[in-house]
N, C-alpha and C positions, 0 to 999 in steps of 0.2 A: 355644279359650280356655284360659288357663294357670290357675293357682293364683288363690284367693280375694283374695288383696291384687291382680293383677293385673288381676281383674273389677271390683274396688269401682274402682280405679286408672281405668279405662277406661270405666266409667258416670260417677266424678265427671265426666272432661272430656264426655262424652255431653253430661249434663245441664246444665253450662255453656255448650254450642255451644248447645243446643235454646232454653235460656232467653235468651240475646242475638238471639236471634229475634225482631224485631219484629211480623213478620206471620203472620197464622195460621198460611197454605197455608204458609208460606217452615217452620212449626213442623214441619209435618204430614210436609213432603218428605224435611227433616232427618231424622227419626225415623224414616221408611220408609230412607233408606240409611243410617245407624246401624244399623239390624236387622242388615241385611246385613251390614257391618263388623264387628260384635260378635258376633253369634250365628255361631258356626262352622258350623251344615247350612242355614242361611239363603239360601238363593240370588234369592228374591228375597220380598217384602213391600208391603204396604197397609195402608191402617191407616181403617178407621170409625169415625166416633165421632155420637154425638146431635146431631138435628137443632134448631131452637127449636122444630117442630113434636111433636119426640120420637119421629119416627122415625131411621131412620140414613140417612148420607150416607156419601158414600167423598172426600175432600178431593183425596186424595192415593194415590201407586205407588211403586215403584221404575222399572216398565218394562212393557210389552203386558202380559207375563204376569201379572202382579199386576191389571190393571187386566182384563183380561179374566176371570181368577176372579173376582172379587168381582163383578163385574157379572151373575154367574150368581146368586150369591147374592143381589145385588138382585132380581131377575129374579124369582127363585121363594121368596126370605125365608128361606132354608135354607139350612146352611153351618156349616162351623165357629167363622166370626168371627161370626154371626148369635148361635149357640148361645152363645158364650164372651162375647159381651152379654149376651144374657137371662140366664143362671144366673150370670156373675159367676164362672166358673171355665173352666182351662185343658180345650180338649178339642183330644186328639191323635186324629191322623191317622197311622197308620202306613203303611197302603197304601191306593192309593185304587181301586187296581184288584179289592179283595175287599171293600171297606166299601158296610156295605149300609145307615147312616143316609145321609139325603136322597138317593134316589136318579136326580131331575132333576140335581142339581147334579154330582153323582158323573160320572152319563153324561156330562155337555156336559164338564165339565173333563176328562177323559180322555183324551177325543177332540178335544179343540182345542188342549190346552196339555201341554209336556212335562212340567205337577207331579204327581210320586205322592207323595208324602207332605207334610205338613202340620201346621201346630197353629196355631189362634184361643186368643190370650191376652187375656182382659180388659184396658180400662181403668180402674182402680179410683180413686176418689180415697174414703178409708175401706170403706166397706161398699157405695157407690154408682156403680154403669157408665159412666159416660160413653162408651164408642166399646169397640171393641176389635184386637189387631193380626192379622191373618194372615200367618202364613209359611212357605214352602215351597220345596218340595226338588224334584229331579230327580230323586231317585231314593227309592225306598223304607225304609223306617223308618231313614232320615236323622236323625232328634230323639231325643237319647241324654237320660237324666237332666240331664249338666249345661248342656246346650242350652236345656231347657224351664225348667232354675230360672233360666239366665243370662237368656232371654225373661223370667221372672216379673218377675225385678230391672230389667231394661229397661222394660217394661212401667212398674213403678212412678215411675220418673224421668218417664219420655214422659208419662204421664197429667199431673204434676203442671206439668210444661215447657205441656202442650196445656190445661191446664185456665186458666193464669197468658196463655195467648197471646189465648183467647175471653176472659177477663177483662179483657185490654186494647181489645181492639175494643169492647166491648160498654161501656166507660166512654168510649172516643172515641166513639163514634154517640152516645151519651145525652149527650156535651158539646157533639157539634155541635146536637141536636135542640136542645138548652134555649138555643144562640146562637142559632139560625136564630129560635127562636119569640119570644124578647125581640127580637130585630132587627124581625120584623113587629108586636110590640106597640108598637114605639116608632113605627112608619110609620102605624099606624093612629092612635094619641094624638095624634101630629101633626098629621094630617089630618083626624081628623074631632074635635078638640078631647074627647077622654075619659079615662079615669080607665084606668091599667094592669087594673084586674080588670073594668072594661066590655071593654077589648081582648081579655083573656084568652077575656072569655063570647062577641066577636062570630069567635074563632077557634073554637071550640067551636062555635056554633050552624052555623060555615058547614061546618068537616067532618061533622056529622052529615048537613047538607043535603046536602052534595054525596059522600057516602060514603066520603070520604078521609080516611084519617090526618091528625091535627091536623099534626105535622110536612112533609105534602105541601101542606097549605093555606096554612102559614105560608113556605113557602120561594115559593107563587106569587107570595106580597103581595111580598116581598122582591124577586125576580127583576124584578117588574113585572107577571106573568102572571094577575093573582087571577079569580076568576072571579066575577061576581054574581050 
C-alpha cells in the first residue's frame, strides 16, 4: 500500500463497492477479497461476524484456506478472530509455528494450511463487536505496522458496509412478516366475519398452541395450509 491519500483513496472506493451491495453474503464476500486487494501481506481472509443468537458465524472466505482456519476456530472457540471479537482489539500473529496461545488451533492450522502468520481485526461499530476479520500470510511476520493500521481502517469501512447490509435484511423480513400477517387477518375477517384484533388474538392463540412463530402460522392461513 502506498502513501496515506492513496489508502483513504482506495478504502473510499472499498466502501462504495461493499455498500452497493444488496445482500448480506454478496457484503461479506466483497470484503473478504477487498482484504486481499488492499492489505499488502494479506493473502487470503474470512470474516465473522454475530449471530442473532450471539454467538459467531463465518458468512464468508476468500478461498479453502480462509475457510478451513476459521473452522478450527469454530471448532475449539479459539483463534485469533475469536479473541479480536471478545476484547474488541487487533491481535497479531507473527509466527504461528512458535505461538503458544490456543494451542488446538495453532496445531490443526500448521499442519493443514500453508498460513504462518496472521492478525484478527475487530469489527467495531463504536465501542461494539459485531464480527471480526482474519488474515493471513504464507509466510512469517508478514504484518508490518502499516498492514495492521491499513486492516484497522478496512476493518472500520467493512463493519459499517456489514452492519448497513444486516440492517437491510432485517427491515425486509420485518416487512414481509407484517405483509404475510395482515394478508392472514384479512382471510380470517373474511371468513369467519371478525374484527382485525379478534384476528390478530386468533393468530396468536393458534401459534402458541401449535408452537410456531406467529409469522409460520400466518403464512399457513395464506398459503391454504393452516392447521386446526
Amino acid at each position: 500500500m502506498g502513501d496515506n491519500s492513496d489508502l483513504a483513496h482506495v478504502l473510499a472506493v472499498v466502501a462504495q463497492a461493499m455498500a452497493a451491495e444488496e445482500d448480506f453474503t454478496s457484503v461479506i464476500v466483497r470484503a473478504c477479497r477487498f482484504a486481499v486487494e488492499t492489505i499488502e501481506a494479506c493473502d487470503h481472509a474470512d470474516v465473522m461476524v454475530i449471530a442473532p443468537g450471539g454467538g459467531l458465524t463465518v458468512p464468508a472466505a476468500t478461498d479453502w484456506v480462509g475457510i478451513r482456519v476459521v473452522s478450527f476456530e469454530e471448532e475449539f472457540a479459539e483463534g485469533p478472530c475469536v479473541d479480536a471479537f471478545r476484547t474488541g482489539t487487533t491481535i497479531d500473529v507473527p509466527e504461528l509455528t512458535t505461538e503458544e496461545r490456543w494451542p488446538r488451533f495453532i496445531s490443526r492450522c500448521v499442519a493443514e494450511t500453508p498460513v504462518r502468520s496472521c492478525v484478527g481485526v475487530p469489527l467495531l461499530l463504536g465501542d461494539r463487536p459485531i464480527g471480526a476479520f482474519d488474515l493471513y500470510a504464507g509466510r512469517p511476520h508478514a504484518f508490518h505496522d502499516e498492514d495492521r493500521a491499513a486492516a484497522a481502517l478496512f476493518a472500520t469501512h467493512a463493519a459499517i458496509a456489514i452492519a448497513a447490509a444486516r440492517q437491510r435484511v432485517d427491515f425486509k423480513q420485518a416487512l414481509a412478516s407484517r405483509d404475510v400477517i395482515g394478508q392472514a387477518k384479512g382471510i380470517l375477517m373474511a371468513e369467519s366475519k371478525i374484527t382485525a384484533d379478534e384476528a390478530f388474538d386468533v393468530l396468536r392463540q393458534a401459534s402458541q398452541r401449535l408452537n410456531q412463530k406467529l409469522t409460520a402460522v400466518a403464512r399457513a392461513i395464506v398459503d391454504g395450509n393452516a392447521t386446526s
